[in-house]
N, C-alpha and C positions, 0 to 999 in steps of 0.2 A: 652948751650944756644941755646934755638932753633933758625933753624934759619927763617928768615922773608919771609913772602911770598910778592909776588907781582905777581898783574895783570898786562897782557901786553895789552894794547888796538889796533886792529886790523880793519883798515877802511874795514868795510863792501862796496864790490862793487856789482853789475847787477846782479841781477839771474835770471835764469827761473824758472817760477809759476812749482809745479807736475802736475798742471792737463794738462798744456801745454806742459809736456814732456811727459805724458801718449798717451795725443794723437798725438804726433809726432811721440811716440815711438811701438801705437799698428799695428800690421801687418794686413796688405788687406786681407781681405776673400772675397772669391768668393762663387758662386751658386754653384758652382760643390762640395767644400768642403764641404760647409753646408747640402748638401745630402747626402755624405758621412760619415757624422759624425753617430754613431749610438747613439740612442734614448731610453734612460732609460726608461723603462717597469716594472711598477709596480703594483702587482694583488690589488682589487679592495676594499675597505676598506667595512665589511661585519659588522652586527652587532653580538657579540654572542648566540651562542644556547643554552646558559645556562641562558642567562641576562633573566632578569622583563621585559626588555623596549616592546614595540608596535612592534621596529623592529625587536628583537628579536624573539617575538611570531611570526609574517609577513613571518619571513626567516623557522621559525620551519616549518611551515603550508605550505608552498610551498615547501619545501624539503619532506613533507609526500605526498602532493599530486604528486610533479613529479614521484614518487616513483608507487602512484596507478597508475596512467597514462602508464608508462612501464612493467606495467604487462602483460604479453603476455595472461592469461586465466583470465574467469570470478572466479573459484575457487582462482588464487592466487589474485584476485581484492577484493575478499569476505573475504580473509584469513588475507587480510594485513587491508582491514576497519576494522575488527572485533579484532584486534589481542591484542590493548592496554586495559585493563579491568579499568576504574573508575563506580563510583557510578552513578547509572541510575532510571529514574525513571521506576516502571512497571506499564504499562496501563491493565488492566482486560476490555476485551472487553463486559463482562455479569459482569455489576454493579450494586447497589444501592445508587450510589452517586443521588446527585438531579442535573437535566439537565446536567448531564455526556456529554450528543451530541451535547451542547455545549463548552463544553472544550474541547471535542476530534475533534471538525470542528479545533480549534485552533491549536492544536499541529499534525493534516496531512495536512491544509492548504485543507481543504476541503470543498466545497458549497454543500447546502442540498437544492435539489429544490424537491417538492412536486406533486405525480405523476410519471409516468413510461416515458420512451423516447416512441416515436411513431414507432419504430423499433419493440420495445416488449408488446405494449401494446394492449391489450385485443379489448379494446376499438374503437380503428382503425380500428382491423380485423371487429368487430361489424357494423361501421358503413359503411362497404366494403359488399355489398350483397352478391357478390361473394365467397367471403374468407368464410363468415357466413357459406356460405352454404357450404364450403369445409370442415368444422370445425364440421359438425352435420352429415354428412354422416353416411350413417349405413350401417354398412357388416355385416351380419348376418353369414357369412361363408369366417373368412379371412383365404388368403393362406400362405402358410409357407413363412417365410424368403430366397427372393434370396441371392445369394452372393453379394460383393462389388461391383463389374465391374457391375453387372444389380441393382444393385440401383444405381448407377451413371449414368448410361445410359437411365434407365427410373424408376424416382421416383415414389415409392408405391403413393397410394392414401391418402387422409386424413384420421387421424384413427378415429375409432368408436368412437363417443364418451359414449353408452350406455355402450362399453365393458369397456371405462376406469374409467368410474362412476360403474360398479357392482365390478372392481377391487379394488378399493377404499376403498367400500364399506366392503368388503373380509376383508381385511386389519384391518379395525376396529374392525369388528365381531369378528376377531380372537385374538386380544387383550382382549375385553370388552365382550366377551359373550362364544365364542368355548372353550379357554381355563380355564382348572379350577386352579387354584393356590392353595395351600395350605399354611393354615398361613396365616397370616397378614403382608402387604407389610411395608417395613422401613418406619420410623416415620421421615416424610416431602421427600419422595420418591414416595408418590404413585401414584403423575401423571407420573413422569419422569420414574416410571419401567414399565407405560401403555405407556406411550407416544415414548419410546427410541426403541423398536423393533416393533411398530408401523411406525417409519418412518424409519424404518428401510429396513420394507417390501415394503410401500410406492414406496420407491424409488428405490429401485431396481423390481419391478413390473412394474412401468411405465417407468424403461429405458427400462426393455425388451419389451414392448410393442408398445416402440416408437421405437427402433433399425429398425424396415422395415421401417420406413419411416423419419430416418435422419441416415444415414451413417457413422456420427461422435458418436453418440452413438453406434454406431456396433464395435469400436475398441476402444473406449475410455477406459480410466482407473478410476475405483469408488474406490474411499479410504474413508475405516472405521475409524472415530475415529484417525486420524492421524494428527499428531499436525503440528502447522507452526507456526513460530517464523519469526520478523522482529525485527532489530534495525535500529536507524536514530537519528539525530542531528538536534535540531530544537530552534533555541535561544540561550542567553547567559545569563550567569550570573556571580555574585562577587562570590569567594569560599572565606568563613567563618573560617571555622578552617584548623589544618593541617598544612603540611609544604609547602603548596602552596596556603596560605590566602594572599590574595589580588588580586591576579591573575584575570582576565578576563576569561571563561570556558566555553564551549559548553555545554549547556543542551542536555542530554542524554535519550531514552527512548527505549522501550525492548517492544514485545507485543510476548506473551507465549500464543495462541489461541488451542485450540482442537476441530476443527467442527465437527458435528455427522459425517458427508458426505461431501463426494467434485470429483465434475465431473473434468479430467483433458484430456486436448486434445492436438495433434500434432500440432494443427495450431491453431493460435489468431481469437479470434471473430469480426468480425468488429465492427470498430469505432461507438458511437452513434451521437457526434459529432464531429467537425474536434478540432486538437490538438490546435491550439490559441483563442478557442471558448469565447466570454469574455459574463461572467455572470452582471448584475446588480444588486448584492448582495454583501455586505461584508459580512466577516469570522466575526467570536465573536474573539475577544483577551480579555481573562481573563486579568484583571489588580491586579493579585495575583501570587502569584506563585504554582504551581500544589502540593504542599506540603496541599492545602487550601480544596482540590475535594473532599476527601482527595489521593494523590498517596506518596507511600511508595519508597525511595532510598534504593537498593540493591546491589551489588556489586559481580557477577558473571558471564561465560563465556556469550559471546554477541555471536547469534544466528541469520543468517540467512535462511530460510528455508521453500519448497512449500507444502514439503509433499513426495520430491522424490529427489533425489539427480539430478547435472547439466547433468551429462550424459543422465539422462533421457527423449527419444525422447518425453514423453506427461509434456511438458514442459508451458503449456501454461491453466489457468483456462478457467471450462464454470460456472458449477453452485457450492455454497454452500449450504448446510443444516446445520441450529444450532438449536439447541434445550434448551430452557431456562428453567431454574432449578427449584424446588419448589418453593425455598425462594423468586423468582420473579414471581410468579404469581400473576397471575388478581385480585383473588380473598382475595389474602393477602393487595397487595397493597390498593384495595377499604376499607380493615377494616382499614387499617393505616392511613387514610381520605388522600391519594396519587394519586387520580385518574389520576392526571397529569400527572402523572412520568409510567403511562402503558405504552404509547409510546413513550416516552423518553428512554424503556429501550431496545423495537424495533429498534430503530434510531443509540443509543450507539452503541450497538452489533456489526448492519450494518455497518460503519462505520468507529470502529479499524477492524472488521475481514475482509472487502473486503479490504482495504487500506494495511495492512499487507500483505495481501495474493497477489495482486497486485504488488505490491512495491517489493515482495521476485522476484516475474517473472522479471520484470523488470532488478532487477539486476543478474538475472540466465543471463541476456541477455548481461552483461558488461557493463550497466549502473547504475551510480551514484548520488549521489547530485555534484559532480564537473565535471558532462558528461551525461547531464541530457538527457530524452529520445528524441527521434526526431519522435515517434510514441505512438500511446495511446493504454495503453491497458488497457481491460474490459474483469469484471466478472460480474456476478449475485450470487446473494444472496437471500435467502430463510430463514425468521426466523419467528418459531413457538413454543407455548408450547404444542402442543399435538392437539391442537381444533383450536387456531387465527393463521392463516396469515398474513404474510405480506411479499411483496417483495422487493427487492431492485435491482439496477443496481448502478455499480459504473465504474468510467473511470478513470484511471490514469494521468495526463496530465504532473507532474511534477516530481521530487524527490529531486531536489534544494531547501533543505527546512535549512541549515544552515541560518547564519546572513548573511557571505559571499556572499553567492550564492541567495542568496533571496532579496538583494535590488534592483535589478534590475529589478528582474523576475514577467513577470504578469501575467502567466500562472496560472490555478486553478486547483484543483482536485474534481471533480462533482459526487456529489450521488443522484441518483434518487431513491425515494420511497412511497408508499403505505403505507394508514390505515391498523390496523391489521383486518381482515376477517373472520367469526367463517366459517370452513368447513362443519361442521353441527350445528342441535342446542340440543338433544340428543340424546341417547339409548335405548330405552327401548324392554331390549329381545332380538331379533334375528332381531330388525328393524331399521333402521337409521335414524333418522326422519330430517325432516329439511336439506336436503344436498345443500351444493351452489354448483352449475357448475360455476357461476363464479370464484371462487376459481381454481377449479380442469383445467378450461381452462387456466390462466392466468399461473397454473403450468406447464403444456402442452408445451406451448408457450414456456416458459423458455426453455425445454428440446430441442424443436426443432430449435433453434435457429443455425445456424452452420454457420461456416467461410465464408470470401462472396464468393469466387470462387464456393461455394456448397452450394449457397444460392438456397432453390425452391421456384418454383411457389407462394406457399400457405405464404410462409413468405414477398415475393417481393410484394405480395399485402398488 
């Protein structure tokens, strides 16, 4: 039989509340303890380097630049920008696209103002009595080339200019009349095999002949046909396919340039204007994507490059020469009812090859689009098919041309330039007919142009 239970009831008396014996019961702390306690340290909650998210990308992107930033040389600065290969677009600085110098003002972030800076133009010297007269002198018996130390010490005269028009002159004859060819030249080559060792001679004629009277062509360095490469980052966009579709992307672009010629010097040209110079002009923004011009995505090593490796003390441009191809000539485009696109295709050219070429110096110098320059630098350019002229001047002002680094930034990069100029109007026989001296001066000018510490007379006017 089980047995019974029973409750015993038990008067409940007084108690104390817990939380009245909590606090009866917790012990005094003082100042001194509380200092002495130590303070849990915990590292800083980061996003990952692998995630999609914003701060993901944010934390990638500042982990690659602290990375540029501690590079002790421009070469490993060049080596570590250039180092990750995706798809890039390639800019052809000699195109056929329509209003190409449009798209390409967009993608260097560069102003086209119309005309020469007063530094290098013709026109000033013109309207200077003085300079005029300095510029038409005639030596009918020049003397030989001092050395360095006496043309820095007392610069030659103005040079002739009768001898630099029969040099000229020379030049042509010996293309189009002295030399005889046999055979018939390549089919859509024939200006470009008269025109290519035509300025060939050109130019290397009139640096020798201007060496006595600018110093910087006495040591400078002329390269033939030597290629220069630029890359840079300029916008974003959605990636489409692949295993990184969705993704936010830096648009990428490559410029694979080969000038006829390219003057290269020890020291920088001075500035045309100063480095915050603010244009009252907007850039064009294509409201398409460079896929439209039409530019072609390739995917191979990314190239920086002047023409000379970083060691090299003539690290700094003066002038280029380009030479435009058959299939863009004058005379094709007017049958194509293209008249428009003649100097549109002067303008392109100008444009990607100073900007490249520029941009390479720049960062020969240790600067980047994320250590953008604190000085401008400036070439000259020179683009012709064999007979038009035309010049240009370009200044570097910026290389902050990412999204990042470009919302802030109001800096521009400025090209100045010239209608194209026929140098003569033609040949016939052993005679030149037609020749501009405006032309041939305003080449001149370009040549003499030198750093400001060895700026002369004849230019300071």
């Amino acid at each position: 039989m089980a047995a019974a239970r029973c409750w015993r009831l038990m008067a409940r008396g007084p108690r104390r509340s817990l939380h009245a014996e909590a606090a009866v019961g917790a012990p005094d702390v003082t100042g001194a303890d509380v200092a002495a306690a130590p303070v849990a340290r915990y590292p800083p909650i980061v996003a990952s380097l692998t995630a999609k998210s914003k701060a993901a990308r944010q934390r990638r992107m500042e982990r690659w630049q602290a990375t540029v930033h501690a590079a002790q040389s421009a070469d490993e600065k060049i080596r570590i920008l250039t180092k990750m290969q995706f798809m890039k677009y390639v800019v052809y600085p000699q195109t056929f696209s329509l209003n190409a110098d449009r798209w390409y003002q967009g993608f260097t972030k560069t102003v086209f103002l119309s005309g020469l800076p007063p530094a290098v133009d013709t026109a000033t010297l013109r309207a200077d009595p003085a300079s005029t007269q300095d510029l038409a002198t005639l030596r009918a018996d020049p003397a030989p080339a001092p050395d360095l130390a006496t043309l820095r010490a007392d610069p030659a005269p103005a040079p002739d200019l009768t001898t630099l028009r029969a040099a000229a002159c020379d030049c042509l004859l010996q293309e189009h009349f002295y030399l005889r060819r046999k055979g018939r030249l390549p089919l859509y080559q024939e200006r470009e095999a008269l025109a290519s060792p035509f300025l060939d001679q050109l130019v290397a004629s009139l640096v020798g002949l201007l060496s006595a009277h600018n110093p910087v062509l006495a040591t400078a360095a002329l390269d033939c046909r030597r290629p220069v490469h630029f890359y840079w980052l300029r916008g974003e966009d959605v990636i489409l396919h692949g295993h990184r579709k969705g993704r936010v992307d830096a648009l990428r672009y490559q410029i694979n340039d080969k000038p006829h010629n390219q003057i290269r010097i020890a020291k920088q040209l001075p500035e045309f204007v100063p480095l915050d110079y603010s244009v009252p002009i907007e850039i064009p923004v294509p409201n398409c994507k460079p896929d439209k011009l039409p530019l072609f995505k390739r995917q191979y090593e990314n190239t920086i490059f002047i023409g000379s490796k970083t060691a090299d003390p003539y690290c700094y441009g003066h002038t280029q020469f380009h030479l435009l191809p058959d299939k863009l000539k004058r005379e094709r485009l007017l049958k194509q009812n293209r008249a428009d696109q003649i100097e549109v295709v002067f303008r392109a050219n100008a444009i990607a090859s100073l900007f490249a070429w520029t941009g390479a110096q720049a960062m020969y110098q240790g600067f980047w689009s994320g250590a953008d320059v604190t000085r401008p630098f400036v070439s000259q350019g020179v683009i012709t098919d064999g007979k038009y002229f035309s010049f240009f001047c370009y200044q570097l002002n910026t290389l902050a041309l990412t999204a990042q680094a470009d919302r802030e930034n109001t800096r521009r990069n400025i090209c100045w330039g010239t209608p194209s100029q026929p140098l003569y109007e033609t040949i016939e026989g052993s005679d030149v007919k037609g020749f501009n001296d405006d032309v041939l001066l305003q080449l001149v000018h370009f040549l003499l142009n030198r750093p400001k510490e060895d700026q002369s007379p004849l230019l300071e006017n």
